[in-house]
C-alpha positions as CSV (number, residue, x, y, z in Angstrom):
1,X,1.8,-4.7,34.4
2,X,0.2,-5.1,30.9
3,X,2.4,-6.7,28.1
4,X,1.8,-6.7,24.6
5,X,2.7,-9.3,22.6
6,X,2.3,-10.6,18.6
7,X,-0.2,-13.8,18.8
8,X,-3.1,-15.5,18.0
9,X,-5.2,-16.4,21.6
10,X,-7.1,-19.6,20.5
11,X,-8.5,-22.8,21.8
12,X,-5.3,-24.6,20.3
13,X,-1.6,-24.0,19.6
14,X,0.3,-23.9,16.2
15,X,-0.5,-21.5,13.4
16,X,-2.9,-19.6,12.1
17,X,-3.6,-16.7,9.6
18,X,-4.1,-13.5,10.9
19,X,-5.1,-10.3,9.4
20,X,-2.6,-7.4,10.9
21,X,0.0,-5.1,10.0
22,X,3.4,-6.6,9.3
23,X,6.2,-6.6,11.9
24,X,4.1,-4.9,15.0
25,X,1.6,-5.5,17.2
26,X,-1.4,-4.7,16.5
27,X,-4.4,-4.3,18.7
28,X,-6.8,-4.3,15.5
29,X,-5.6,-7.8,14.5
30,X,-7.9,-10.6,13.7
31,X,-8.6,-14.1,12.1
32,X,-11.2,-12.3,10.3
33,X,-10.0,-11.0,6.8
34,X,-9.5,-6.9,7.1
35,X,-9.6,-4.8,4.1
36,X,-6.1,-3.6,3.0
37,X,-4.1,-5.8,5.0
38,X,-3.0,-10.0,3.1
39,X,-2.7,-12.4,5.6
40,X,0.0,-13.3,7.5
41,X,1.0,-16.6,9.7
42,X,1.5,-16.0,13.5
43,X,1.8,-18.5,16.1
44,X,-1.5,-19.5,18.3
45,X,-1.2,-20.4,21.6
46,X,-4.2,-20.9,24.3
47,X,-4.7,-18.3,26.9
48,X,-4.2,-21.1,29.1
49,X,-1.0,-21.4,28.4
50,X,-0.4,-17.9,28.6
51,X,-1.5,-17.5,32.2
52,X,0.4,-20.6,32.7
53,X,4.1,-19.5,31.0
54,X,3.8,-15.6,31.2
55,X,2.6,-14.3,34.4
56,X,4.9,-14.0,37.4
57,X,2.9,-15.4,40.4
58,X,0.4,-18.4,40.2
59,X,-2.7,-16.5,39.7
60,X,-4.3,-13.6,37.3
61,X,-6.5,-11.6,39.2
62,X,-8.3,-10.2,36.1
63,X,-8.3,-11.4,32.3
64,X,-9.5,-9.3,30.0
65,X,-10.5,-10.5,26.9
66,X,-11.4,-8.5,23.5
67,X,-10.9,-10.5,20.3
68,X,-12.8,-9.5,17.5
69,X,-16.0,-12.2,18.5
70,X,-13.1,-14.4,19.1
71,X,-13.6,-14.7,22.6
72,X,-15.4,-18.2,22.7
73,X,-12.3,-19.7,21.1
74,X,-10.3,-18.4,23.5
75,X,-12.4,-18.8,26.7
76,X,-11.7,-23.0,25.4
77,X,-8.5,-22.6,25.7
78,X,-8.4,-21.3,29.0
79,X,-10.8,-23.8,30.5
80,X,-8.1,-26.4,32.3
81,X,-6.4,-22.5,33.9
82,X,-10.0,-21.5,35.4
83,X,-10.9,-24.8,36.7
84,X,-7.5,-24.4,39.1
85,X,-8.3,-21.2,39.9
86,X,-5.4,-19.3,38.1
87,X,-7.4,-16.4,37.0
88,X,-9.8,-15.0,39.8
89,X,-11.9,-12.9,37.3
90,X,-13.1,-12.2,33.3
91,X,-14.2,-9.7,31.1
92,X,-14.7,-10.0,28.0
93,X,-16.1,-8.0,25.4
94,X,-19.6,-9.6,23.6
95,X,-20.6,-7.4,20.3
96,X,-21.9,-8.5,16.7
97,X,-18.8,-9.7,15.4
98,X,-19.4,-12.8,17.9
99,X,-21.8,-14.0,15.2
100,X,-19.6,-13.1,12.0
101,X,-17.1,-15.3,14.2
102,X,-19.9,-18.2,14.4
103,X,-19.9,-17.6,18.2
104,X,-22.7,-17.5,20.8
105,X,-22.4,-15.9,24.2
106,X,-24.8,-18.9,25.5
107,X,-22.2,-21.4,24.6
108,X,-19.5,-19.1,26.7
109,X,-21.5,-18.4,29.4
110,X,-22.3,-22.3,29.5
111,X,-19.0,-23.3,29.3
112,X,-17.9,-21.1,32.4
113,X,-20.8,-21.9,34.7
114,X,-19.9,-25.9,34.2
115,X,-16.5,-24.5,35.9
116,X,-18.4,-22.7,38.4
117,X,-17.5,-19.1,36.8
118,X,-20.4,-16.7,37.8
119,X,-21.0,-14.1,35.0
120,X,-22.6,-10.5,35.2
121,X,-24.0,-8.4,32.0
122,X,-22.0,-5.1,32.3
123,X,-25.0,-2.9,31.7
124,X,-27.0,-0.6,33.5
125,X,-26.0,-2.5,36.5
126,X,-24.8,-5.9,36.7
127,X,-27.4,-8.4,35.3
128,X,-26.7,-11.6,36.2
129,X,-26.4,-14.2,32.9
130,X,-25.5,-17.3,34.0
131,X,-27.4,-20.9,35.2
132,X,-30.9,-20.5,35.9
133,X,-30.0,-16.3,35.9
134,X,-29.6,-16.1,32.3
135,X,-31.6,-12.9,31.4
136,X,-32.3,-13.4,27.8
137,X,-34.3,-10.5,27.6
138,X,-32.0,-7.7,29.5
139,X,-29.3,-8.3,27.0
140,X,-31.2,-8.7,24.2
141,X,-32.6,-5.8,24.6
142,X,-29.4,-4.1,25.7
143,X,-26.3,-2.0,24.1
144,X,-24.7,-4.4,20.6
145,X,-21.2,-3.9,22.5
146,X,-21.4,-4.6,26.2
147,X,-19.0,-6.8,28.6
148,X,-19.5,-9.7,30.6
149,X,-17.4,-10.2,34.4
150,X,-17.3,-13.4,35.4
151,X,-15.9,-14.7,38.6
152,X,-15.7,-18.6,40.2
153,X,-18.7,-18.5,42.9
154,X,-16.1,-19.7,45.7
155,X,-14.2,-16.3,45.2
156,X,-15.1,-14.6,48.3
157,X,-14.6,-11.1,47.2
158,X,-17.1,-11.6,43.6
159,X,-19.6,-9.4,45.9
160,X,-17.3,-6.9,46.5
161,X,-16.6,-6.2,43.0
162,X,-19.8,-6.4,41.8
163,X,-20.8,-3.6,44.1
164,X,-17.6,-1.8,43.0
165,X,-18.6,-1.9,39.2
166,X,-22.4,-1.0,39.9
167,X,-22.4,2.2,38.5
168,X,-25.1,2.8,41.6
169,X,-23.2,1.4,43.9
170,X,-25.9,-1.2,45.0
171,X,-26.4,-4.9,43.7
172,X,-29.3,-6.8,42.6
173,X,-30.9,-8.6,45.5
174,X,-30.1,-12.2,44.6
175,X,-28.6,-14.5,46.7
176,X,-25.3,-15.7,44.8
């Protein structure tokens, strides 16, 4: 069941400026000013508090997470959520407008493995990124706009959907 709803996903609640059209939602929104559109003041809440107040059983299975380079901020405010477990798996999208945001994907992908959340380039096939598997290089050298899937290294079926994404069909040999 996907909703829809007019907020600001952050690393704290309260309000904030946002950059959309007036009186919808609007999936182009962003705290970064858009040409043509003034300001306007929303509400921010933390995607923790999302998962926590909006869905209707104790645990996401997937969060997907596309925010303009936003991400980081929101990945924060999720960070007491993932450490219980309510969301099984990520994605999130990683493009240049991560650095127009002041955003890294190293300090993401750090902040999740401290939580013991297991991420994967989405490229050719799956390339691990996290810990001691950061591939610097492979995404480097890979697409500006890719995704990341990240899942907590307990979850017993992270293999499964890893293999299920591989666009081959196969995974990496690496023992996870």
């Amino acid at each position: 069941d996907v909703q829809f709803m007019r907020a600001i996903v952050s690393n704290s609640s309260g309000k904030s400026q946002i950059w959309a059209q007036q009186g919808e939602v609007d999936l182009e929104a962003s705290l970064t000013p858009r040409a043509g559109l003034a300001p306007v003041e929303e509400k921010a809440v933390t995607l923790g508090l999302l998962v926590k107040k909006s869905l209707p059983s104790p645990q996401a299975f997937l969060l997907l997470l596309s925010l303009n380079g936003h991400e980081h901020a929101a990945l924060q405010g999720v960070q007491k959520s993932l450490k219980k477990r309510l969301a099984r798996f990520l994605l999130f999208e990683v493009s240049p407008l991560w650095s127009k945001a002041g955003q890294t994907l190293h300090d993401s992908l750090s902040l999740l493995w401290k939580i013991r959340y297991e991420c994967f380039a989405s490229l050719d096939k799956p390339v691990p990124v996290s810990g001691d598997f950061w591939d610097k290089t492979a995404v480097d050298n890979g697409p500006s706009r890719f995704y990341i899937f990240c899942g907590h290294a307990k979850d017993s079926d992270l293999i499964k959907v890893l293999r299920f994404i591989s666009q081959d069909g196969t995974l990496f040999e690496t023992d996870l």
